[in-house]
N, C-alpha and C positions, 0 to 999 in steps of 0.2 A: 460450585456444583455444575455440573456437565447437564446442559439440557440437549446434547447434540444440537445445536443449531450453533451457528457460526458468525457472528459480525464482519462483513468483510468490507472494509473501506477502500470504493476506486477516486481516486484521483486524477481523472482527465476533461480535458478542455473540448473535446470533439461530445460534441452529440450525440453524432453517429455511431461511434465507438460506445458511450454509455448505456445508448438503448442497445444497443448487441449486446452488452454485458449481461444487462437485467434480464432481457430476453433469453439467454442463456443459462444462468441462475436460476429464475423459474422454471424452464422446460426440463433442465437438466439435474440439475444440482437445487433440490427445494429447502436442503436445512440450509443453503446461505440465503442472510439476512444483509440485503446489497444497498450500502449508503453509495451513495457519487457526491461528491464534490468537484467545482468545476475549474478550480487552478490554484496557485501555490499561496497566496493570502490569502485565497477564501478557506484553505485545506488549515492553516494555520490560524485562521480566525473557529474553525470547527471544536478543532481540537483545546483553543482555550476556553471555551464556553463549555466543552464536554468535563474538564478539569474545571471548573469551578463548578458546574454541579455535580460534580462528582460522578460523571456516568459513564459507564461500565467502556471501559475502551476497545478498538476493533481487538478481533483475534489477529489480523491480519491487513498488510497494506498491500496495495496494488498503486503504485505511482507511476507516471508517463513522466518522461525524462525532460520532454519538449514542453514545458508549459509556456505560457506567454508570461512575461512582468518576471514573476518571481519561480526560477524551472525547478525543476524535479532533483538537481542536487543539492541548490539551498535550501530548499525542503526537506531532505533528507538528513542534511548537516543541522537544521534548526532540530528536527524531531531527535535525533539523535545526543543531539544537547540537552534533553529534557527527562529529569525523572519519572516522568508518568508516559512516556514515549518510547524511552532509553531502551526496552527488549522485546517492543512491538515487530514481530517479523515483516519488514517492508520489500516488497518483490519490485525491482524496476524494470521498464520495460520502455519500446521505442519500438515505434516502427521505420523510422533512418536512426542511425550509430556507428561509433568507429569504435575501433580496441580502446582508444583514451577515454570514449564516455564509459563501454564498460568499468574499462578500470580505474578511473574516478569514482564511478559509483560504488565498487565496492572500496575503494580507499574511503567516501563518507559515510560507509556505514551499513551499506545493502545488505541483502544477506542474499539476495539472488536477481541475475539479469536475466532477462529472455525477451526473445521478439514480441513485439505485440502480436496478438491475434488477430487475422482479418476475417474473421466469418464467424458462422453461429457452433459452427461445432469444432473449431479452434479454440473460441472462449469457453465451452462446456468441459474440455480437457484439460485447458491452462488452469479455472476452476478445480476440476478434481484433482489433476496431480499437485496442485499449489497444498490443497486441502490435507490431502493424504499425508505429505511430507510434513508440513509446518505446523499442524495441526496433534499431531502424533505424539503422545505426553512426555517423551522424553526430548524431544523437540522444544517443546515449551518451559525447558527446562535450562536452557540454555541461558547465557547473561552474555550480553555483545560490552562491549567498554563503549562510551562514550569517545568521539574522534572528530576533534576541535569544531565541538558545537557552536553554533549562533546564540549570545545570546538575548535575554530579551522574549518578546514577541505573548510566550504563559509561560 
């Protein structure tokens, strides 16, 4: 059932960057419902405790490329190895990158790159147009292959 509101899971290590998000989410965009998590085994620790109670998964990821320990493309490679993760639309993002992290990230799975946002109404737009696109029912309709998951972890 479509209650218009949207789960939107960020996964980044900055702070700073997470209260801009939130901050933007509510000012801007009020039907996202804004988890943070704040790096790539805690991101991976989330998601199996959400899978074993069985609760409702993001509509949508938002992952920072650069995490500390464990980055944004073993996270991507792990989530993507995972039935209950396998056609979560996950958006990658960096604010430093070279053409090899793009295209890594979409060889483990991404479904989309873009800069990260540095302000409040750079995140209220990355927001909407993420929304608009990924969001969109024939969008959600889509099935990604799995592409040499991690496995382990849920």
């Amino acid at each position: 059932m479509d209650t218009g509101r949207y789960n939107v899971l960020l996964v980044d290590d900055d702070l700073a960057q997470i209260d801009l998000a939130r901050r933007a989410a509510a000012e801007s965009c009020p039907e996202i419902d804004l988890t943070a998590v704040g790096g790539g085994d805690a991101v991976l620790d989330w998601f199996s405790a959400s899978v074993e109670k069985r609760e409702q998964m993001p509509h949508i990821v938002l992952l920072d490329l650069k995490l500390p320990k464990l980055d944004g493309l073993a996270v991507l490679r792990t989530l993507r190895g995972h039935d209950a993760t396998r056609d979560i639309p996950i958006v990658v993002f960096s604010a430093e990158y070279t053409q090899d992290d793009v295209l890594m990230s979409y060889k483990a799975g991404a479904n989309s790159f873009v800069a990260k946002p540095t302000d409040l109404v750079q995140f209220a737009e990355f927001f909407r147009e993420r929304l608009v696109y990924w969001m969109h029912p024939h969008q959600r309709k889509l099935i990604f292959a799995a592409k040499g998951g991690v496995e382990g972890r849920f």
